[in-house]
C-alpha positions in Angstrom: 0.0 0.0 0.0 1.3 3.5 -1.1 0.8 6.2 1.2 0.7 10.0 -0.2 3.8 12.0 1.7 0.7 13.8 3.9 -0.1 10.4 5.3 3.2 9.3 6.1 3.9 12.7 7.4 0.7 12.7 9.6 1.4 9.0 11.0 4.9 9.4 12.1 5.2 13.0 13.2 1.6 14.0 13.8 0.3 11.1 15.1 4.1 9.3 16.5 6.3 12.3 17.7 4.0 14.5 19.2 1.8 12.4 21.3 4.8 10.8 22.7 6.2 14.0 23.9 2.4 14.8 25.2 2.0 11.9 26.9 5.8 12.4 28.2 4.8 16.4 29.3 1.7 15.4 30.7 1.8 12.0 32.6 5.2 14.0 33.8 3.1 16.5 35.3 0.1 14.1 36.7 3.3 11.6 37.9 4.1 14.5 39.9 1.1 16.3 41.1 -0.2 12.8 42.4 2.8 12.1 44.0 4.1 15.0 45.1 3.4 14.5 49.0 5.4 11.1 49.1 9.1 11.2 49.6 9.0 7.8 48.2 6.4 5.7 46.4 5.2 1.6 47.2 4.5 -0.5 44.7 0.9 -1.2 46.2 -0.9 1.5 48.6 -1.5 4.7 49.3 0.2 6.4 45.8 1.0 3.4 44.7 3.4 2.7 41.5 1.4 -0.7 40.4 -2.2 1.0 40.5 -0.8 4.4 38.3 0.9 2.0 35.6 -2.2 0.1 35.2 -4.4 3.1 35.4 -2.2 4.6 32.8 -2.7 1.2 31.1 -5.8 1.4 31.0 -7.0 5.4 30.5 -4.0 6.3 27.8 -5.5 4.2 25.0 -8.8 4.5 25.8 -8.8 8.5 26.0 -6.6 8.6 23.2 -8.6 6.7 21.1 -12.2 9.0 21.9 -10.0 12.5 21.4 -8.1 11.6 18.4 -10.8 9.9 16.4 -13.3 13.0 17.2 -10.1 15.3 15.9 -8.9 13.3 13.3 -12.9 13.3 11.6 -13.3 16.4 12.3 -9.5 17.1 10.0 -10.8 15.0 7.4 -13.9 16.8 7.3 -12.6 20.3 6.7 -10.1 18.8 4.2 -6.8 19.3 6.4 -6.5 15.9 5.8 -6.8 13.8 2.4 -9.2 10.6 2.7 -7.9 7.4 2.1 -8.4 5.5 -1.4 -10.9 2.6 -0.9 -8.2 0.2 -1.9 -6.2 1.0 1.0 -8.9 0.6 3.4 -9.1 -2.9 4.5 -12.7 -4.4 4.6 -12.4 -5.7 8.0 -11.0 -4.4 11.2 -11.4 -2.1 14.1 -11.9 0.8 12.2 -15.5 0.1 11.7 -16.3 -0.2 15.1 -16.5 3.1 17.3 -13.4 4.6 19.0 -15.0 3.4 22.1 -14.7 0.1 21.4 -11.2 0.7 19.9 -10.0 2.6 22.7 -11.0 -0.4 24.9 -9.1 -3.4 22.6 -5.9 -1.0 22.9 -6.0 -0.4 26.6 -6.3 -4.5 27.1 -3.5 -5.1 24.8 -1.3 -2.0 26.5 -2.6 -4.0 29.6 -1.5 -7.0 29.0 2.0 -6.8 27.5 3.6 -3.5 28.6 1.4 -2.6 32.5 0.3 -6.0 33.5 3.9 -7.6 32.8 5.7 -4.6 34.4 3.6 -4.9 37.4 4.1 -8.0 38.0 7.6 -8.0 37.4 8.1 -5.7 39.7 5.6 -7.4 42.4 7.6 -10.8 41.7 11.2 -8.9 42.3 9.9 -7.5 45.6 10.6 -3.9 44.6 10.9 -1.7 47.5 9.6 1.9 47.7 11.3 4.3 44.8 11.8 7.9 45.3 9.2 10.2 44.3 11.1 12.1 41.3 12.4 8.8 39.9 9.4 7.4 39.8 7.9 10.8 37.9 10.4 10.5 35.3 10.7 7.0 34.7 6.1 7.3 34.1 6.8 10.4 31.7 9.0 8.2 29.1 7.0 5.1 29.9 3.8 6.8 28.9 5.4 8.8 26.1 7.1 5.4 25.0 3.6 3.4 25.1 1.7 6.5 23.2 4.0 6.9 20.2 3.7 2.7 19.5 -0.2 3.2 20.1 -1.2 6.4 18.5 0.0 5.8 15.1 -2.5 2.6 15.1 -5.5 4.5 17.0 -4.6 7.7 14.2 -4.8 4.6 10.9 -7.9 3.3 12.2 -9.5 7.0 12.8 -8.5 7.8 9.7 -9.9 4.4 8.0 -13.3 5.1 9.9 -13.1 9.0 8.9 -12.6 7.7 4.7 -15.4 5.9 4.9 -17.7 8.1 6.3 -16.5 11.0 4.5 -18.1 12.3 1.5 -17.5 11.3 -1.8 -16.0 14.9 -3.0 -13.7 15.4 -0.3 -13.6 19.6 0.5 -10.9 21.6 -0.5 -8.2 22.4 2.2 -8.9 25.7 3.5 -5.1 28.2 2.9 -4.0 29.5 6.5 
């Protein structure tokens, strides 16, 4: 499948780069404000490491997939970005069910091989309390590191379901 330089564009900086250094900025910033109190953090308990990496798990994909699939339709709507060709839309997959639903299947599979594992690798090695700072940073490029693998996928399927939907004469793209 051919992609036009806008797509490629889109997927790797738009929808790769930036959301990783988001996600780093922000769950930097949450990291902290949540933990801010502690001078050092358990893994289970009161600010606990394993219950913020599975939340993050769980709420990264999930809110990533309901903003970026409402942005991404509205982008394709006003023409900012080009709809896909019908031949590079595959018939089946999870673009064709909502961004709910896609959210959910990502946060399951971010679950299960990146928070779950880490959790309980850390559970199983009897990890003792970290410092507060550490901790912050080491969440920031873990949740920038999970959202540049996962937002390129979330951005295709968005962009699949957007194609579909959109009208047949696409709008022109509006000059800044």
């Amino acid at each position: 499948m051919v992609l036009t330089e806008q797509h490629r564009h889109f997927l790797r900086v738009e929808q790769c780069i930036h959301p990783g250094l988001f996600n780093f900025v922000i769950n930097g910033v949450i990291a902290w404000l949540i933990t801010r109190s502690h001078a050092a953090l358990p893994l289970w308990g009161d600010g606990s490491i394993g219950i913020d990496l599975i939340a993050t798990s769980l709420l990264l994909p999930l809110l990533t997939a309901v903003i970026v699939s409402r942005v991404i339709r509205g982008q394709v709507t006003k023409g900012k970005i080009a709809v896909l060709n019908p031949a590079q839309i595959d018939e089946r997959g999870l673009h064709h069910r909502s961004a709910w639903v896609r959210g959910l299947v990502l946060a399951i599979v971010v679950l299960a091989i990146a928070g779950g594992p880490l959790v309980l690798l850390l559970h199983l090695a009897e990890a003792q309390p970290v410092d507060t700072l550490s901790y912050v940073g080491f969440k920031a490029v873990w949740a920038g590191g999970i959202a540049m693998l996962i937002s390129p996928v979330i951005a295709w399927w968005a962009l699949c379901a957007a194609s579909i939907s959109a009208p047949s004469t696409p709008p022109t793209p509006s000059t800044p």
